[in-house]
mmCIF file as gemmi writes it, N, C-alpha and C atoms, coordinates in Angstrom:
data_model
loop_
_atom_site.group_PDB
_atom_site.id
_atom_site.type_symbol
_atom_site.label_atom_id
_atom_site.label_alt_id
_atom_site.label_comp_id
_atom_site.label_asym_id
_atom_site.label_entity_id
_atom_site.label_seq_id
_atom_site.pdbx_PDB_ins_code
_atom_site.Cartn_x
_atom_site.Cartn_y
_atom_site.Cartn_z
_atom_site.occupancy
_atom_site.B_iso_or_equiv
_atom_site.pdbx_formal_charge
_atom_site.auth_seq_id
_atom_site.auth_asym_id
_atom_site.pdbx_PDB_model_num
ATOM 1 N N . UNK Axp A 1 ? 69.859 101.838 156.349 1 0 ? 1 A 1
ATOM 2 C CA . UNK Axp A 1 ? 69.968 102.95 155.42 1 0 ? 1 A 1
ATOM 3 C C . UNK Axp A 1 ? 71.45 103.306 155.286 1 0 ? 1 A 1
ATOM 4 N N . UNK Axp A 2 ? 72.028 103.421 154.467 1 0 ? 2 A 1
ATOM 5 C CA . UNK Axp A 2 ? 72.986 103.84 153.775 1 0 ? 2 A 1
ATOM 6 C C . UNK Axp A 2 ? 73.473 105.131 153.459 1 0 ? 2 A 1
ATOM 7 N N . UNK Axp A 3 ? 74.471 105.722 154.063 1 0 ? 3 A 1
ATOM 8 C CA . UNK Axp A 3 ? 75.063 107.268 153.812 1 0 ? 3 A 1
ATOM 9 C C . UNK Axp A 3 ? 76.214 107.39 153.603 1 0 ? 3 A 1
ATOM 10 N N . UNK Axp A 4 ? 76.356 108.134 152.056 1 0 ? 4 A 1
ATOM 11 C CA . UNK Axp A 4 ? 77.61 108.52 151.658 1 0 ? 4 A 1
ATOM 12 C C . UNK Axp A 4 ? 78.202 109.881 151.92 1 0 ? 4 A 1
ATOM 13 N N . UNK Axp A 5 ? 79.543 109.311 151.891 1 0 ? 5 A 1
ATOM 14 C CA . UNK Axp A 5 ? 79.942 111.045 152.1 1 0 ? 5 A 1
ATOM 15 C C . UNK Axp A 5 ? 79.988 112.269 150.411 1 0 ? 5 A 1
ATOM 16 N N . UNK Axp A 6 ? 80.701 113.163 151.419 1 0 ? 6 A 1
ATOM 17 C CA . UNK Axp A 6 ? 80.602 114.318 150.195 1 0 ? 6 A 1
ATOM 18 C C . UNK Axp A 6 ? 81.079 113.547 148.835 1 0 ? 6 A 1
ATOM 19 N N . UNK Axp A 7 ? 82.509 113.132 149.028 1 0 ? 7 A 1
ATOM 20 C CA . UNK Axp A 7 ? 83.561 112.495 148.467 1 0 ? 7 A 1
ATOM 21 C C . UNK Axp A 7 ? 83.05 112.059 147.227 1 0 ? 7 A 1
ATOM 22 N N . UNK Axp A 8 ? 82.215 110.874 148.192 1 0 ? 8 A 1
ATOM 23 C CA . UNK Axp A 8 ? 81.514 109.343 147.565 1 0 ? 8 A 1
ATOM 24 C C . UNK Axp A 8 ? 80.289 110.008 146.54 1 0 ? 8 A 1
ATOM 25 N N . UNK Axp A 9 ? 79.84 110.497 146.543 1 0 ? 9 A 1
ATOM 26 C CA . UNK Axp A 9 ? 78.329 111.6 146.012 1 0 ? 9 A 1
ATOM 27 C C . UNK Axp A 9 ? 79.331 112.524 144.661 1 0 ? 9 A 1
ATOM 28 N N . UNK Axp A 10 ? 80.168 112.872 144.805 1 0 ? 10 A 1
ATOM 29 C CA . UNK Axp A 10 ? 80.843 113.824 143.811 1 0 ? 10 A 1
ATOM 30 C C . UNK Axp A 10 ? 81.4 112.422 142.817 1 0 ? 10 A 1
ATOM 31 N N . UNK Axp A 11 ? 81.99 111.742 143.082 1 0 ? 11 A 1
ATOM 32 C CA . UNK Axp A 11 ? 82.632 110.307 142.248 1 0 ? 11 A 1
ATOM 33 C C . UNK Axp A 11 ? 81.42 110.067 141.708 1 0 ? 11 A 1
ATOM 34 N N . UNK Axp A 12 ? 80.691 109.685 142.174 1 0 ? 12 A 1
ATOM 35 C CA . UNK Axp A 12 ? 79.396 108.721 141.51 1 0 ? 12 A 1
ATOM 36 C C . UNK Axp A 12 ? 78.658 109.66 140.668 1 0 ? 12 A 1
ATOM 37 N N . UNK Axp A 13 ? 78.433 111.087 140.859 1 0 ? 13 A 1
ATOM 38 C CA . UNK Axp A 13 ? 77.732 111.688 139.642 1 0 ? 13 A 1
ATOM 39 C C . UNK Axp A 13 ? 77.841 112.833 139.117 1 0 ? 13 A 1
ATOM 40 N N . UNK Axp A 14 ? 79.437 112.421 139.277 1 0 ? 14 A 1
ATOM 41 C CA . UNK Axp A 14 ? 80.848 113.353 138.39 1 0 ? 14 A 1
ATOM 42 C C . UNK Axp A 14 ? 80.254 115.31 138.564 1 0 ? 14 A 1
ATOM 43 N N . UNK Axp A 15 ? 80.538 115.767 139.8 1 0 ? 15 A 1
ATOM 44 C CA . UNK Axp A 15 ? 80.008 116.736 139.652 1 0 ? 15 A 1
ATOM 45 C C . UNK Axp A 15 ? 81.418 117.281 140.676 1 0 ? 15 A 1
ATOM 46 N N . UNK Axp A 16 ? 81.791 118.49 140.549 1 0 ? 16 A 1
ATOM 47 C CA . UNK Axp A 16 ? 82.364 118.792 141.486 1 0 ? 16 A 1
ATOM 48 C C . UNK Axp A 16 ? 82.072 119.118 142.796 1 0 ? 16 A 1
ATOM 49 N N . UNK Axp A 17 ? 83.214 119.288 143.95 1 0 ? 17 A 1
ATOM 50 C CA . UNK Axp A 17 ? 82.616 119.483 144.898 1 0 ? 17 A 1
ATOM 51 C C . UNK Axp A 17 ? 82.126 120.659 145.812 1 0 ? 17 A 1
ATOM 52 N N . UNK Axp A 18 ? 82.808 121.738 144.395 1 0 ? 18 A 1
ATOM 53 C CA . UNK Axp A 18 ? 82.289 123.181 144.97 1 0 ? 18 A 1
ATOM 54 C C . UNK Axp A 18 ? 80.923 123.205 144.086 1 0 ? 18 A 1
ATOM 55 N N . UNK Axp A 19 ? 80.625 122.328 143.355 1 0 ? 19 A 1
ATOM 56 C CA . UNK Axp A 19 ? 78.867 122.627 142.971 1 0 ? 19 A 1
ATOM 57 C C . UNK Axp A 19 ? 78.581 122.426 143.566 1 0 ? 19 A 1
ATOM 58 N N . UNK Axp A 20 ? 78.757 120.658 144.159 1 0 ? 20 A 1
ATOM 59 C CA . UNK Axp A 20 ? 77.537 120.182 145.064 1 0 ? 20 A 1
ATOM 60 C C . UNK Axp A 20 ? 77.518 121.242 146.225 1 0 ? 20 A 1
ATOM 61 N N . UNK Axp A 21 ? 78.341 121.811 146.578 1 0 ? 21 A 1
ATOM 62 C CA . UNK Axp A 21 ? 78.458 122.818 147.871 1 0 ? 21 A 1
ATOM 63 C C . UNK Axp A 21 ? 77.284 124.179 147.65 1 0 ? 21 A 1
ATOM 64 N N . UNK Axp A 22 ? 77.246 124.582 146.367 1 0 ? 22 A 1
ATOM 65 C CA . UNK Axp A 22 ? 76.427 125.539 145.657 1 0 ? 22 A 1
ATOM 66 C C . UNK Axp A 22 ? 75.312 125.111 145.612 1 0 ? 22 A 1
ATOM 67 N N . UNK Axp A 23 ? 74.663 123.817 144.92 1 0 ? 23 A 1
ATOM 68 C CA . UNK Axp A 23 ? 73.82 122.933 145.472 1 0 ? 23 A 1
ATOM 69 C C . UNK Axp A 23 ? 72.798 123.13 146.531 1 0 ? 23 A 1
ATOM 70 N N . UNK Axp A 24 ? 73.853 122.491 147.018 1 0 ? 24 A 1
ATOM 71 C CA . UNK Axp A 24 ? 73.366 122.826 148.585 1 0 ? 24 A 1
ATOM 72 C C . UNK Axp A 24 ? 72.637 123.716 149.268 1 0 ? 24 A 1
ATOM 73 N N . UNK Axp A 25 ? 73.706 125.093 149.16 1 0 ? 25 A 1
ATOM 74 C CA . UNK Axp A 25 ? 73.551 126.199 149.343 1 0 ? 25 A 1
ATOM 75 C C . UNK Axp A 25 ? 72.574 126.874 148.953 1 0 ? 25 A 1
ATOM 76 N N . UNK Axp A 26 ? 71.684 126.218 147.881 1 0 ? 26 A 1
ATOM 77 C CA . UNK Axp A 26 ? 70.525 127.074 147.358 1 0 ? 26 A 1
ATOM 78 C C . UNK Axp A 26 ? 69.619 126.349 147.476 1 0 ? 26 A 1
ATOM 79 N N . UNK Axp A 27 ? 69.958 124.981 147.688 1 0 ? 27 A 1
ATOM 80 C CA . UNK Axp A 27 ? 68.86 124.027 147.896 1 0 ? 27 A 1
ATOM 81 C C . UNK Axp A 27 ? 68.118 123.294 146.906 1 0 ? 27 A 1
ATOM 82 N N . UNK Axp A 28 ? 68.896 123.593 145.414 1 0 ? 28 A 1
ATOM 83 C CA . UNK Axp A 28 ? 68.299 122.362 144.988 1 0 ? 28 A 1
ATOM 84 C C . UNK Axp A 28 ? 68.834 121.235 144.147 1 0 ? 28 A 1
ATOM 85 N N . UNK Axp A 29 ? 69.915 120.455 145.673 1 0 ? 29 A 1
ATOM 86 C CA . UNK Axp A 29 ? 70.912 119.616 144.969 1 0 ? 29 A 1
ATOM 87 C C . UNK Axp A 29 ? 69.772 118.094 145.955 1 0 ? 29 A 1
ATOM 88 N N . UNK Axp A 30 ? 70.937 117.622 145.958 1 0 ? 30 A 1
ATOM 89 C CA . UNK Axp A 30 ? 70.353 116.32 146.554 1 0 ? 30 A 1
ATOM 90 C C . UNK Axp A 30 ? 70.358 116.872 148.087 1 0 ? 30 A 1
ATOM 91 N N . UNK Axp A 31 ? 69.248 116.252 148.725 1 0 ? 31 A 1
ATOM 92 C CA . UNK Axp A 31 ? 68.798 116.087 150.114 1 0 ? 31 A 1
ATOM 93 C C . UNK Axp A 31 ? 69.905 115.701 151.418 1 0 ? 31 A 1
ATOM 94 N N . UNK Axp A 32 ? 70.661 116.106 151.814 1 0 ? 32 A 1
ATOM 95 C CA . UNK Axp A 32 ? 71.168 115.853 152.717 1 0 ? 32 A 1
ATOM 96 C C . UNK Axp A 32 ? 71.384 115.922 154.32 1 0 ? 32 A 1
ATOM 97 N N . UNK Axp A 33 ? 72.03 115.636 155.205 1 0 ? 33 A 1
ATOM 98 C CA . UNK Axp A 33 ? 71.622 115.557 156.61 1 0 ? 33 A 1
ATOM 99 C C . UNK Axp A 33 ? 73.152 115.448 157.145 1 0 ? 33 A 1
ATOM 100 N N . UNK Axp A 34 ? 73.339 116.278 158.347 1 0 ? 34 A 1
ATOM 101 C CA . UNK Axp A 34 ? 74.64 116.589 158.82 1 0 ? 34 A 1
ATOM 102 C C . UNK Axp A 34 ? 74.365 115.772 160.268 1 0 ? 34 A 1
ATOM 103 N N . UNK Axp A 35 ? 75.655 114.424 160.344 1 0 ? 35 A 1
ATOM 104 C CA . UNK Axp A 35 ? 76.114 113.411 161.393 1 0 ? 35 A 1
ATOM 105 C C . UNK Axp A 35 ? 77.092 113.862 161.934 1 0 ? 35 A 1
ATOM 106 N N . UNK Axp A 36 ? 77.081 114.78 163.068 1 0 ? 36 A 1
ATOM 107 C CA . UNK Axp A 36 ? 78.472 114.41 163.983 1 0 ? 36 A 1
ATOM 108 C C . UNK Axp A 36 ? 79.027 115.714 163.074 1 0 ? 36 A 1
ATOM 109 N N . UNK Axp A 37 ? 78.624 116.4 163.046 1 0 ? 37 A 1
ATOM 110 C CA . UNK Axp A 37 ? 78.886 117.831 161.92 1 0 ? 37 A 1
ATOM 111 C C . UNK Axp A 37 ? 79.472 117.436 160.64 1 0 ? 37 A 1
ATOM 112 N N . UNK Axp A 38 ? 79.189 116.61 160.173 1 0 ? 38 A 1
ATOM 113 C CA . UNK Axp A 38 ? 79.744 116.411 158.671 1 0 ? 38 A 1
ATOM 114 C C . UNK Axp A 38 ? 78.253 115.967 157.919 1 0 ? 38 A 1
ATOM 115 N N . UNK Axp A 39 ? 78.547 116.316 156.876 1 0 ? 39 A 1
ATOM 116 C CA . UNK Axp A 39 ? 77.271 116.256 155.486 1 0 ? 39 A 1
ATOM 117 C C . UNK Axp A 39 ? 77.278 114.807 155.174 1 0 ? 39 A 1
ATOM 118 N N . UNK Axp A 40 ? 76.426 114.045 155.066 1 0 ? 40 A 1
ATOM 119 C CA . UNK Axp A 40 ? 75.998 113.117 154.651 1 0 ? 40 A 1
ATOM 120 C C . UNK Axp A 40 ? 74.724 113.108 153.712 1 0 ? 40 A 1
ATOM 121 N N . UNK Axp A 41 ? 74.633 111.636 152.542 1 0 ? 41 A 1
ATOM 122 C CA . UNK Axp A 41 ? 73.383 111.527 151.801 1 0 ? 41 A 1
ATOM 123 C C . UNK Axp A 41 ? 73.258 110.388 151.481 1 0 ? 41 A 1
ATOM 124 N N . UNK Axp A 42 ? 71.952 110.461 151.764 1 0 ? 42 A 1
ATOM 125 C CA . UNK Axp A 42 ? 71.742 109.158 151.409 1 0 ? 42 A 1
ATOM 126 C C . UNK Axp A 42 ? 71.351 108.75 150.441 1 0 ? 42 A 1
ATOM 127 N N . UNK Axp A 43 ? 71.828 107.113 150.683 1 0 ? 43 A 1
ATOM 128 C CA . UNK Axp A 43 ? 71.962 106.183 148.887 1 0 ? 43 A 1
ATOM 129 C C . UNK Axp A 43 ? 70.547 106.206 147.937 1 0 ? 43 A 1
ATOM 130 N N . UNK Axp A 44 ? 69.468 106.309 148.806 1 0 ? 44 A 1
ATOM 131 C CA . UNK Axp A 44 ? 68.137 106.426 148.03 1 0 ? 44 A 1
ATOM 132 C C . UNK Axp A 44 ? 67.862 107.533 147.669 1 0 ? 44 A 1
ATOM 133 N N . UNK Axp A 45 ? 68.666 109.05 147.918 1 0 ? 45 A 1
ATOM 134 C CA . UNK Axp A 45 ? 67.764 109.98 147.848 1 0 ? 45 A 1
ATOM 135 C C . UNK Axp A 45 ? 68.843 110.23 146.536 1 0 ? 45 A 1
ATOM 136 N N . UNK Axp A 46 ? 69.958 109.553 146.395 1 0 ? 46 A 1
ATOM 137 C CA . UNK Axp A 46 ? 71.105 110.046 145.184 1 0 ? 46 A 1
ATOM 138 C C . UNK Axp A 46 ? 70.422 109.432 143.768 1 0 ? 46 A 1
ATOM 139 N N . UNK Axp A 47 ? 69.822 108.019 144.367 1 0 ? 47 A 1
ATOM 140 C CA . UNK Axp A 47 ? 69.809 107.533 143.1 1 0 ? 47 A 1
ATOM 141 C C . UNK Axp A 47 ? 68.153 107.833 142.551 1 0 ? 47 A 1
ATOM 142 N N . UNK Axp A 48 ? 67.505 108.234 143.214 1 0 ? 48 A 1
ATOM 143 C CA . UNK Axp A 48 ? 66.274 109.427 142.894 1 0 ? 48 A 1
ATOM 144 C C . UNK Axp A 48 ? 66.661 110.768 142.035 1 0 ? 48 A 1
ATOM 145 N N . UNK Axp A 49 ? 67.929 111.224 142.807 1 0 ? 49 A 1
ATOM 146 C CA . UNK Axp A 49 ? 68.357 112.425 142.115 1 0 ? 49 A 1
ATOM 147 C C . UNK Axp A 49 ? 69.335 112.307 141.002 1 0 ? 49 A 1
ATOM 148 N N . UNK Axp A 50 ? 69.838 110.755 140.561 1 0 ? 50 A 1
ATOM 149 C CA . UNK Axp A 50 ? 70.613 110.719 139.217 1 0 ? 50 A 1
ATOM 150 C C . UNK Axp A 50 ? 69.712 110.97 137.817 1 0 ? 50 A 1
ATOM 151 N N . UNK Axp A 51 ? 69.042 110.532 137.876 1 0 ? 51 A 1
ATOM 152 C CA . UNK Axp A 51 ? 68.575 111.028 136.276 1 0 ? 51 A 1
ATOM 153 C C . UNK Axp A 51 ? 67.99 112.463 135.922 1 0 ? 51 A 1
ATOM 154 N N . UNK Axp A 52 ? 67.408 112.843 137.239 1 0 ? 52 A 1
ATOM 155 C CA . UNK Axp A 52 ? 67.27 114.402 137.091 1 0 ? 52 A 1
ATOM 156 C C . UNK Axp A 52 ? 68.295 115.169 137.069 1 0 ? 52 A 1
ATOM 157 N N . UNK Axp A 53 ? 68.877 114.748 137.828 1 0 ? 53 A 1
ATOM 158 C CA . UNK Axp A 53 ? 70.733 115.297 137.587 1 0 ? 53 A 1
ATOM 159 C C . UNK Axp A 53 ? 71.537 115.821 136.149 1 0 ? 53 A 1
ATOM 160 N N . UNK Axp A 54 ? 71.271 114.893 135.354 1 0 ? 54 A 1
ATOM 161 C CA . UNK Axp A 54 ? 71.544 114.35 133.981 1 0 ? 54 A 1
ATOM 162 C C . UNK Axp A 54 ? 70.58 115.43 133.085 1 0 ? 54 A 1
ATOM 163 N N . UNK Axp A 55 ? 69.289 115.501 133.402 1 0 ? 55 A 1
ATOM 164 C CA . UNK Axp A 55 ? 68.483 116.195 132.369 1 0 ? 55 A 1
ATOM 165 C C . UNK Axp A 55 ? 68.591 117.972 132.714 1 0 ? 55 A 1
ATOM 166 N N . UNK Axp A 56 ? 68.781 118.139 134.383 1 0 ? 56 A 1
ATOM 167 C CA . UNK Axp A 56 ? 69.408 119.656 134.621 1 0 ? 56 A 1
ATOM 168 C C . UNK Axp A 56 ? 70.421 119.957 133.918 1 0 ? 56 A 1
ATOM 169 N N . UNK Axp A 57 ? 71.338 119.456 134.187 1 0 ? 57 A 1
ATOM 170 C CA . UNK Axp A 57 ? 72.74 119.635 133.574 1 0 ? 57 A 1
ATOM 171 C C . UNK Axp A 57 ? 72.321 119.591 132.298 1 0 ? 57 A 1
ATOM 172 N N . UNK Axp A 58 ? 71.322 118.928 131.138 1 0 ? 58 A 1
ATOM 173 C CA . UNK Axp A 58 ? 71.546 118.927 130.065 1 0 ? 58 A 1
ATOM 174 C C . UNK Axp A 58 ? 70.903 120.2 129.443 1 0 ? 58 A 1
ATOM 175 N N . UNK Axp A 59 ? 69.827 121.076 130.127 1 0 ? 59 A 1
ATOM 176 C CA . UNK Axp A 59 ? 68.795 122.152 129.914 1 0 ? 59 A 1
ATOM 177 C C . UNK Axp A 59 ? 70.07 122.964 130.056 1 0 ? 59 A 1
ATOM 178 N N . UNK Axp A 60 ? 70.717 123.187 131.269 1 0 ? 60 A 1
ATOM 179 C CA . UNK Axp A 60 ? 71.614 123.872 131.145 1 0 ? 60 A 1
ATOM 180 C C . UNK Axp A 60 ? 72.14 123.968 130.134 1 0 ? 60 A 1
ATOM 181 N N . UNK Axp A 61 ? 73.075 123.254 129.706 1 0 ? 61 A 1
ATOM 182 C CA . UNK Axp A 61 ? 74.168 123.204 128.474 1 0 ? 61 A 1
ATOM 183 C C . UNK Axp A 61 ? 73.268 123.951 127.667 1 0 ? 61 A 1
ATOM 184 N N . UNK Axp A 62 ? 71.947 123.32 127.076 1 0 ? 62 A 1
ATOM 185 C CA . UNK Axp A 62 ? 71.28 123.621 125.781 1 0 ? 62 A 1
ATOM 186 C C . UNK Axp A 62 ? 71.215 125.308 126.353 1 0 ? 62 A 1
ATOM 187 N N . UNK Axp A 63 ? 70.615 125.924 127.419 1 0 ? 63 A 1
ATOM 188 C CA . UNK Axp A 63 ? 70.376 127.35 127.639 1 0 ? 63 A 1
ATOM 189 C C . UNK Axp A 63 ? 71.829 128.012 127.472 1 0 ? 63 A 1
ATOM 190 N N . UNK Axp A 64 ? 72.687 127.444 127.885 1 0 ? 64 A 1
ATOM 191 C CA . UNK Axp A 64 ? 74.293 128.35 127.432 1 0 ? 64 A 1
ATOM 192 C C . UNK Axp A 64 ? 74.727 128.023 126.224 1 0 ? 64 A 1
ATOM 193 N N . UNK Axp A 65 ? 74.26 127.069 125.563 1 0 ? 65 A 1
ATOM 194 C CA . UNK Axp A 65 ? 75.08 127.026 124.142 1 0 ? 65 A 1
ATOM 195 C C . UNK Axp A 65 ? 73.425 125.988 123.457 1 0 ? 65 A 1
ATOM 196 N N . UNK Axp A 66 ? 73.388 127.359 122.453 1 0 ? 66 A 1
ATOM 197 C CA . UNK Axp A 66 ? 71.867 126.57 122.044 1 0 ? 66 A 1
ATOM 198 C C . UNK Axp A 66 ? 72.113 125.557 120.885 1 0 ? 66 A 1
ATOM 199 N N . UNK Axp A 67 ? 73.278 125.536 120.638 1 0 ? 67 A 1
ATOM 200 C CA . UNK Axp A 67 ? 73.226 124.373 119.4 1 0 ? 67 A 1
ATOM 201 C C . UNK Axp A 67 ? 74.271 123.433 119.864 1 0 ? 67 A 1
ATOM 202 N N . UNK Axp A 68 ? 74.327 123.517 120.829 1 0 ? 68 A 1
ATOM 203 C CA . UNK Axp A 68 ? 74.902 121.822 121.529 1 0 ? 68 A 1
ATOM 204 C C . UNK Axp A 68 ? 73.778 120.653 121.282 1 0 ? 68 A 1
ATOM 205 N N . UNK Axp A 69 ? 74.896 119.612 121.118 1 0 ? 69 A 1
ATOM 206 C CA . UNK Axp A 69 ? 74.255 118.372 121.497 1 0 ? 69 A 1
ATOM 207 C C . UNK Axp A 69 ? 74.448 117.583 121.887 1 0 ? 69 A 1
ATOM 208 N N . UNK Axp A 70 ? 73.759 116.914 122.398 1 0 ? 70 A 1
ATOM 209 C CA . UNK Axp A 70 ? 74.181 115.675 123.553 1 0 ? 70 A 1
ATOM 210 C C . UNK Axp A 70 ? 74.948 114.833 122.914 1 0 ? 70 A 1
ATOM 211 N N . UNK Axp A 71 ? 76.032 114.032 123.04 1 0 ? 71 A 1
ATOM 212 C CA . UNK Axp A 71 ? 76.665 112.854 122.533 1 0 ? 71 A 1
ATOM 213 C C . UNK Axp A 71 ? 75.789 111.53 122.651 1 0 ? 71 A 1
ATOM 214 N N . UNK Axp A 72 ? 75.663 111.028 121.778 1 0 ? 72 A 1
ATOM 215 C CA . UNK Axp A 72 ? 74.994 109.434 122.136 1 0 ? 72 A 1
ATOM 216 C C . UNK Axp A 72 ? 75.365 108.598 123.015 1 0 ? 72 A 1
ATOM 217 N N . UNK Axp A 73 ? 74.943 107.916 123.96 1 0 ? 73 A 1
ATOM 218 C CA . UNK Axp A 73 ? 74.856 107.219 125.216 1 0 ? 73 A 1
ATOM 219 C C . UNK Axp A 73 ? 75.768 106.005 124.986 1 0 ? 73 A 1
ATOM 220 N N . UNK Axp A 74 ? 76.379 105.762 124.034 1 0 ? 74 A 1
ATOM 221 C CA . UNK Axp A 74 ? 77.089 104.636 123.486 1 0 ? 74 A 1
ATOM 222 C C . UNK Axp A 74 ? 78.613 105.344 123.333 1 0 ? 74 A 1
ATOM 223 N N . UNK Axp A 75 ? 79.013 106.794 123.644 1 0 ? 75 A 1
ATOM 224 C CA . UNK Axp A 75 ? 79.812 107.1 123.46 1 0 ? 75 A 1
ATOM 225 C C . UNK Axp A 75 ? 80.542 107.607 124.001 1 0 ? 75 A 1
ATOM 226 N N . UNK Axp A 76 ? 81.91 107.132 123.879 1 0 ? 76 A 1
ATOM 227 C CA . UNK Axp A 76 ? 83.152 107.006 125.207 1 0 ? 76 A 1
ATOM 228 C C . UNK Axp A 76 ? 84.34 107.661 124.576 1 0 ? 76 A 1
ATOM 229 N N . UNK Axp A 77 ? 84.861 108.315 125.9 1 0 ? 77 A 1
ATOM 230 C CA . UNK Axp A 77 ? 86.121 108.545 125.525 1 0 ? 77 A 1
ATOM 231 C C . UNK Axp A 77 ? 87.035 107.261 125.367 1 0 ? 77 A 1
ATOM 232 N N . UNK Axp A 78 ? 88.364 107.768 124.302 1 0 ? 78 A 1
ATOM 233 C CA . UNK Axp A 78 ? 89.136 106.448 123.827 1 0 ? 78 A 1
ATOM 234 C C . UNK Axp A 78 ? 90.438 107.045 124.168 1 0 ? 78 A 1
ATOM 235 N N . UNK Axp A 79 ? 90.745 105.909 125.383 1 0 ? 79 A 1
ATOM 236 C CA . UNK Axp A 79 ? 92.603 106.171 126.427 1 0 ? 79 A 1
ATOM 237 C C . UNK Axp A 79 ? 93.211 105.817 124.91 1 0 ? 79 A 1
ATOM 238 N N . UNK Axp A 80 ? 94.36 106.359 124.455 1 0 ? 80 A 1
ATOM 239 C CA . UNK Axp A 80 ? 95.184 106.352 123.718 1 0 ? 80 A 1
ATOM 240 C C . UNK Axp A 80 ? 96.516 105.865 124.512 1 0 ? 80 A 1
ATOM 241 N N . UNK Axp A 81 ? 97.036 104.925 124.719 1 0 ? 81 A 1
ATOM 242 C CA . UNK Axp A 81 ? 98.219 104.239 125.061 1 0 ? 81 A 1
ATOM 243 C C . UNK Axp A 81 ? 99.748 104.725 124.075 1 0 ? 81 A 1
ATOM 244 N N . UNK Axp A 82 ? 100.458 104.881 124.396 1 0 ? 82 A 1
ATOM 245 C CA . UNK Axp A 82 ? 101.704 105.702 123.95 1 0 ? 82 A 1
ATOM 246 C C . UNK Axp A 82 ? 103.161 105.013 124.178 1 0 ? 82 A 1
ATOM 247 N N . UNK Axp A 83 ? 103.594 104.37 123.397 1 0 ? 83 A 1
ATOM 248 C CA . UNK Axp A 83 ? 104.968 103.976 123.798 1 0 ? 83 A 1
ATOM 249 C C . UNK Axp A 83 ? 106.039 104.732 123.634 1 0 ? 83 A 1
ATOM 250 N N . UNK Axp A 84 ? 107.07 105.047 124.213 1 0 ? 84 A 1
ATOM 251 C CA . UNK Axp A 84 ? 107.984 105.082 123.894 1 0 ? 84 A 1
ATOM 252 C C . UNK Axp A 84 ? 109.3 104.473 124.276 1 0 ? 84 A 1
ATOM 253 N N . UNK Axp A 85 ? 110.171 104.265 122.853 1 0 ? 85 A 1
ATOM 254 C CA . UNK Axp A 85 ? 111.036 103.619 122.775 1 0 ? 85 A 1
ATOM 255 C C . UNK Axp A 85 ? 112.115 104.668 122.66 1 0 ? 85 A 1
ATOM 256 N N . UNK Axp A 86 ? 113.352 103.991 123.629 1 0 ? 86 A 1
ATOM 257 C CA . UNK Axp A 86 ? 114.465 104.673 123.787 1 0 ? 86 A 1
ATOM 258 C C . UNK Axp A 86 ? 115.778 104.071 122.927 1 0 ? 86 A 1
């Protein structure tokens, strides 16, 4: 079995790490278990909790701003590269 840290869990499903801490704190983030006094989670219980992740966060948005909408799943931010010449 496989356990990531806080770190590793905030990278992978772009959340910060004073949510996941809030999360936590109320109990209804992902499942976790404290090794050696540090927070750990594990890899099965994250990727259980990614797509629900995705649809909380999206109820949200819609309840704070009711005429949001989701961007299409095909759609990325575009790095703009910049030269300059001296």
């Amino acid at each position: 079995m496989k356990y990531l840290t806080e770190k590793e869990v905030v990278e992978k499903i772009h959340i910060s790490r004073s949510g996941l801490g809030t999360q936590r704190k109320r109990g209804t983030g992902i499942p976790y278990t404290k090794i050696k006094g540090k927070i750990k989670y594990r890899s099965s219980d994250l990727e259980k909790y990614g797509s629900n992740y995705h649809a909380y966060k999206l109820a949200v948005l819609k309840k704070k701003y009711p005429d949001y909408i989701e961007p299409p799943h095909n759609w990325k931010k575009k790095k703009v590269m910049v030269s300059v010449d001296e």
